[in-house]
C-alpha positions as CSV (number, residue, x, y, z in Angstrom):
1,X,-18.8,-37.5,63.2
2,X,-15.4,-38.1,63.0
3,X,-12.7,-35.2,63.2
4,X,-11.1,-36.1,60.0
5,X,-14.3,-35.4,57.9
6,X,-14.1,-31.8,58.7
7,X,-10.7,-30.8,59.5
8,X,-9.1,-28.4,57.1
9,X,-5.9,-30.8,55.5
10,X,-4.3,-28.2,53.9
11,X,-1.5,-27.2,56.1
12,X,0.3,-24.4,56.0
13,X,3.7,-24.3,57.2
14,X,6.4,-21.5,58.0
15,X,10.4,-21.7,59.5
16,X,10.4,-20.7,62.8
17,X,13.6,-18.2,61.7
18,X,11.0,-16.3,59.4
19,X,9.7,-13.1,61.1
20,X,6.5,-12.0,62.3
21,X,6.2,-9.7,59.4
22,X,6.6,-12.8,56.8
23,X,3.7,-15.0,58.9
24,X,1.0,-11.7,58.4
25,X,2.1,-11.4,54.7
26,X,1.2,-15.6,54.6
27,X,-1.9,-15.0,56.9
28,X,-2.8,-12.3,54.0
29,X,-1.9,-14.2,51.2
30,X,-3.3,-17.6,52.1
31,X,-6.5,-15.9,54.2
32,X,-5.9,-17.9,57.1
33,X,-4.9,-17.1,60.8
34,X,-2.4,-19.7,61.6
35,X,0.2,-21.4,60.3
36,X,1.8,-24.6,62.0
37,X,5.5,-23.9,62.4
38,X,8.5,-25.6,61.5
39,X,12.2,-25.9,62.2
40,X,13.4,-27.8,59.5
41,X,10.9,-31.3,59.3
42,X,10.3,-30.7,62.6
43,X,6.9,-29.1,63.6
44,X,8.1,-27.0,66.7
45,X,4.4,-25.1,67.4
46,X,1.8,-23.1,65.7
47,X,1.2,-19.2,65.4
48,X,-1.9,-17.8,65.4
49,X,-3.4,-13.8,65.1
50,X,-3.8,-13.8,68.5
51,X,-0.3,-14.9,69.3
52,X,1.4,-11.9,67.4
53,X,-1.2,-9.2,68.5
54,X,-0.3,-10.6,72.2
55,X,3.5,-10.8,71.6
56,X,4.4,-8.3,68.9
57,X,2.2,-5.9,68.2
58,X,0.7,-4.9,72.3
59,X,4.0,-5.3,73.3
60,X,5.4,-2.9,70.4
61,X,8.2,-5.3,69.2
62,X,8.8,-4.8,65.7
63,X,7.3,-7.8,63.5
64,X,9.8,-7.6,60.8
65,X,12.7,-8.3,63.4
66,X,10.8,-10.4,65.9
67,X,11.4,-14.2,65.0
68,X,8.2,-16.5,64.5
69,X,10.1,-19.0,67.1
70,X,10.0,-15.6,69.3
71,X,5.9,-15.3,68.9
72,X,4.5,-18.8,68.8
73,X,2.6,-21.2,71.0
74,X,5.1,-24.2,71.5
75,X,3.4,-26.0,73.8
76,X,1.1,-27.4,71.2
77,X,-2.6,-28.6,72.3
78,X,-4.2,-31.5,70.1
79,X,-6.5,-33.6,68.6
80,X,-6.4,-37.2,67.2
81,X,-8.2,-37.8,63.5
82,X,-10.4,-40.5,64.9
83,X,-11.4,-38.5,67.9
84,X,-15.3,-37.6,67.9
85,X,-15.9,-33.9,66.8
86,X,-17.7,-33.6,69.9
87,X,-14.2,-34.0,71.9
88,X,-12.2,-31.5,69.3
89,X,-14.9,-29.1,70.4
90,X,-14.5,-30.0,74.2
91,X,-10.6,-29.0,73.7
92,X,-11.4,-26.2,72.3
93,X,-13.5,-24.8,74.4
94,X,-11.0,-25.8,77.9
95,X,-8.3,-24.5,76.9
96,X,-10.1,-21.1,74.9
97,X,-8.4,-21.8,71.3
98,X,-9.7,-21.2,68.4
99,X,-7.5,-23.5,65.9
100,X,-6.7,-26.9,66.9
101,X,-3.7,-28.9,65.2
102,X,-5.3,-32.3,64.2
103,X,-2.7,-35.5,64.9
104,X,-2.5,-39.0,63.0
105,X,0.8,-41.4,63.3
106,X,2.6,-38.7,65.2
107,X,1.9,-36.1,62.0
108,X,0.0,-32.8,62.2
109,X,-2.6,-33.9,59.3
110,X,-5.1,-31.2,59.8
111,X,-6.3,-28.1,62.0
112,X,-10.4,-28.1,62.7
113,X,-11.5,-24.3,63.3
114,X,-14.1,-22.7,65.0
115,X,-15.3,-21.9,61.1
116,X,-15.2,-26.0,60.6
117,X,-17.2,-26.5,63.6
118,X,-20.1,-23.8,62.8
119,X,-20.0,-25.4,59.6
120,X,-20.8,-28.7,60.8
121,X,-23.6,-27.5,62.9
122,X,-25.2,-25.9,60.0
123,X,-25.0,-29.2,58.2
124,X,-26.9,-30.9,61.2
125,X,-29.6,-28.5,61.4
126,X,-30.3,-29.3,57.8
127,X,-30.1,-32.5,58.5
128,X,-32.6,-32.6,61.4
129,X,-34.6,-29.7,59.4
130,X,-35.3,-32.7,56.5
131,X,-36.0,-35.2,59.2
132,X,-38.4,-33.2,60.6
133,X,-40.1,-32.3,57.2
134,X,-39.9,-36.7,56.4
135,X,-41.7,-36.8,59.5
136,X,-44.4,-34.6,59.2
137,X,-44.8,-35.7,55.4
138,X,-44.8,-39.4,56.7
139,X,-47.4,-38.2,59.5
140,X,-49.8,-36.3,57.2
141,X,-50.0,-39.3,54.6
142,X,-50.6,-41.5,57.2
143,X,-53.4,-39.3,58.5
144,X,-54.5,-38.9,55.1
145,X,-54.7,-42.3,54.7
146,X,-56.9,-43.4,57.3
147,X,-59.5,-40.3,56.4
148,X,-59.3,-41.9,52.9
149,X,-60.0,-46.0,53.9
150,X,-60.5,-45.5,58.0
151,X,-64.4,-45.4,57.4
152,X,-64.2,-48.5,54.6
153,X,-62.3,-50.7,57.1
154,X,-64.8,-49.6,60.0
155,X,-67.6,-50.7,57.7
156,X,-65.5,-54.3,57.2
157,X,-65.0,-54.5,60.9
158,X,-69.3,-54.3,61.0
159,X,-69.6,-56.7,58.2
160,X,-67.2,-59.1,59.9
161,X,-69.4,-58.6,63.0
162,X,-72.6,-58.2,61.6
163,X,-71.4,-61.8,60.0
164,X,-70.3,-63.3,63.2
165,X,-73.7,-62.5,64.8
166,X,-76.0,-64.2,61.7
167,X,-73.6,-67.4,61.6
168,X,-73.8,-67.7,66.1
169,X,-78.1,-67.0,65.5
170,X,-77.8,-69.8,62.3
171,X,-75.8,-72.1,65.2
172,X,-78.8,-71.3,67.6
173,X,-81.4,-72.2,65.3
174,X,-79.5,-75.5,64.2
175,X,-79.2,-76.3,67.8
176,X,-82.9,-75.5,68.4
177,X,-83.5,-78.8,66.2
178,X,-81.1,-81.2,67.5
């Protein structure tokens, strides 16, 4: 599975000369916990939760006069589109984030979550929950049908024995009067 097919592709955005305060009122409005951040069309990094609790609030700035450009990650770790899930989830886990901007042509197109990775997990174990339920079905007709027509084919099997023997004694006897 691709990252594209479960990334989260609508973005958010906020100026990086909006304050802290503005970003929590968007976290709160939008129920999400990062926004990717932009200075004009420019994305310039991404602010998360984490990144204000660390910068703002532990460190007792005050968010409504702390700049987002002030609180944000810049250096900004990604993914490609195309890129297995599997590799999103490697990423991820290195380098202990929980929101990963997703790339395509140069262009934040997405972000794939923690959320959109339990998600997907889910969605295999149901998967491999009906393939195990096909399998046993499968199993138990199969099973059925041999109780059903095993014993009826074990009694052709004799008869195409039980034939073979006569026609080799009829052979015998034939050859008994040559």
């Amino acid at each position: 599975m691709l990252v594209e097919e479960v990334m989260t592709r609508d973005i958010v955005t906020i100026e990086s000369n909006k304050s802290v305060y503005d970003a929590c009122e968007c976290f709160r409005d939008e129920g999400l916990g990062s926004l990717v951040v932009k200075d004009k069309d420019i994305t310039v990094g991404i602010v998360t939760e984490r990144d204000i609790i660390e910068r703002v609030i532990l460190k007792d700035k005050d968010p409504k006069k702390i700049k987002i450009k002030d609180a944000m990650t810049t250096n900004l770790i990604t993914v490609h589109a195309l890129s297995p899930l599997e590799r999103a989830a490697q990423i991820m886990k290195e380098s202990r984030i929980k929101k990963l901007p997703v790339i395509l042509n140069n262009e934040i197109v997405g972000i794939v979550t923690e959320t959109d990775l339990t998600r997907t997990i889910d969605a295999f174990s149901g998967a491999i929950d009906e393939m195990i339920d096909f399998y046993t079905s499968s199993k138990n007709g199969i099973e059925k049908f041999l109780d059903d027509w095993g014993d009826l084919l074990i009694k052709l099997k004799g008869y195409k024995k039980l034939h073979e023997e006569k026609r080799e004694k009829i052979v015998e006897n034939e050859a008994w009067f040559l």
